[in-house]
N, C-alpha and C positions, 0 to 999 in steps of 0.2 A: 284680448290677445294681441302679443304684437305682431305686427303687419308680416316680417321676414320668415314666421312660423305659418303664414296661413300654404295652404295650397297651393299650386298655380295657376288655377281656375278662380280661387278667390283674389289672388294678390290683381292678378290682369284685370277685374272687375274692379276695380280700386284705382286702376292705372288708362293711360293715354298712353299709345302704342302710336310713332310716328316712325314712317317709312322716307328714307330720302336717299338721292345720290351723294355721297362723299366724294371728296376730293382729297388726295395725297399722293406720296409718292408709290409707285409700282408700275408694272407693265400697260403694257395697251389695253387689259380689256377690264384694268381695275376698274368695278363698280359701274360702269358702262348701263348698269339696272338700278332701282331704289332698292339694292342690298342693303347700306346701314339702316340700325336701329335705334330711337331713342324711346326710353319707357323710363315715362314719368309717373308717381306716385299721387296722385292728384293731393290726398291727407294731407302726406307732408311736403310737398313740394322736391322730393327727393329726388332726383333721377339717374341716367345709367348708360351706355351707347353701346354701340359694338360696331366695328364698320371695317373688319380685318377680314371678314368671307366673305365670296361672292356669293354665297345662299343666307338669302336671307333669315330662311329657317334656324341657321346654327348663329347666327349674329343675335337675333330674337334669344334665342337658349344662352350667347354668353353676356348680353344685354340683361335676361332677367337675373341672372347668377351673380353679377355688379352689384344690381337693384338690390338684391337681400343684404347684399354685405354692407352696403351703404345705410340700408336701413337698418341691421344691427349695430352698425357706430352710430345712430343717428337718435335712435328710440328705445329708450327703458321704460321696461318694466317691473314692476318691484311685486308684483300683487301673484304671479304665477312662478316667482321661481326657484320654490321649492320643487314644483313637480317636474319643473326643467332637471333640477339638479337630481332627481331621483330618476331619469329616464336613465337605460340600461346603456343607451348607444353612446351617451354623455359620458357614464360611467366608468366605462371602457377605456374613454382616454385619460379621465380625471385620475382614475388607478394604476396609471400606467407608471412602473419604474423608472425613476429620471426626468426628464426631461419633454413636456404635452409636445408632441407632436403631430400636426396634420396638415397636411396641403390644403390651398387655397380652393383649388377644385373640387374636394372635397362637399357634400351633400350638406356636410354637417357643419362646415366651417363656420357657418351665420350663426347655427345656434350656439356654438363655441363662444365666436366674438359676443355674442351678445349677454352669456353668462360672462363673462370677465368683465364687462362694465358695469352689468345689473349689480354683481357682487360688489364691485368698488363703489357702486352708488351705494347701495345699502350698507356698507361701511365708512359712507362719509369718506371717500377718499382715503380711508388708512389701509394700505396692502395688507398687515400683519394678519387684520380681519376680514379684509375679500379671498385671502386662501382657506383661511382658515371655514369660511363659510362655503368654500368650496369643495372641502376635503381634503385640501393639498395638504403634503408631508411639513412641505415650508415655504415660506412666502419666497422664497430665492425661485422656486420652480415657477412660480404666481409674475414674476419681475421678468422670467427668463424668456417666457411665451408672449410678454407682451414689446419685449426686445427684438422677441424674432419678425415680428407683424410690426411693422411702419404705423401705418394708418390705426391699429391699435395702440399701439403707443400713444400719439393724438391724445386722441380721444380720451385717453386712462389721465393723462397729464391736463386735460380741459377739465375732467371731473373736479381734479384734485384741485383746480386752481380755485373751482366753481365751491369748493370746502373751505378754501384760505390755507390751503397746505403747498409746501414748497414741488416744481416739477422732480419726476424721476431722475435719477441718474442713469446713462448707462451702467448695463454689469461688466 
């Protein structure tokens, strides 16, 4: 299973959880405590910070939430993702009229990011056939969501280069 799917009793078992004082700009009592967080992924070397609260607790939660989305641009898997793509919550946005959309803070966002790569991996970097393995209507929807996401972008165009096929266009 890939690592951004596990729980977060599992993934934290997997990871190095480092507490430190930050330094930047803000008032007098910024980080004054070991509020930032950095959570590194030991497996893959992948990690994540947060150092914009002064509770540690919520830096920790938008530190691990980094972590996942890092680790779905970072880690494929080809062996489970059918039953990814059959999960109902998946579904939902894959059937959605027009245009995927979903926010970054979203729960589900990693496993989103991570079918859109898994797909284009398994299709050797050809879009026509990562929507298509997806379900989408047309690869223009498949182009359009990885337009809207930066760092998916990347990553879609590293696949592709990693096949010997030319980077995307913008739409």
């Amino acid at each position: 299973m890939v690592p951004y799917l596990l729980s977060e009793e599992e993934l934290l078992r997997e990871c190095e959880v480092h507490r430190y004082r930050a330094r930047g700009p803000g008032g007098q009592k910024r980080n004054t405590t070991d509020s930032a967080v950095r959570i590194v992924h030991r497996p893959t070397g992948v990690s994540a910070t947060a150092t914009e609260s002064r509770s540690q607790h919520e830096n920790r939660r938008r530190a691990l939430r980094r972590l996942r989305e890092a680790l779905a641009l970072h880690c494929r898997s080809l062996s489970d993702l059918e039953d990814r793509l059959n999960d109902q919550r998946v579904r939902r946005f894959l059937d959605q009229p027009g245009r995927v959309r979903i926010r970054e803070s979203n729960d589900l966002y990693p496993l989103l990011v991570g079918l859109w790569l898994d797909a284009l991996e398994a299709a050797q970097g050809r879009i026509a056939e990562a929507a298509h393995l997806l379900g989408l209507a047309s690869s223009s929807k498949y182009v359009r969501f990885l337009a809207d996401h930066p760092h998916l972008w990347t990553a879609a165009n590293a696949i592709r280069h990693r096949h010997g096929l030319p980077p995307l266009k913008k739409p």
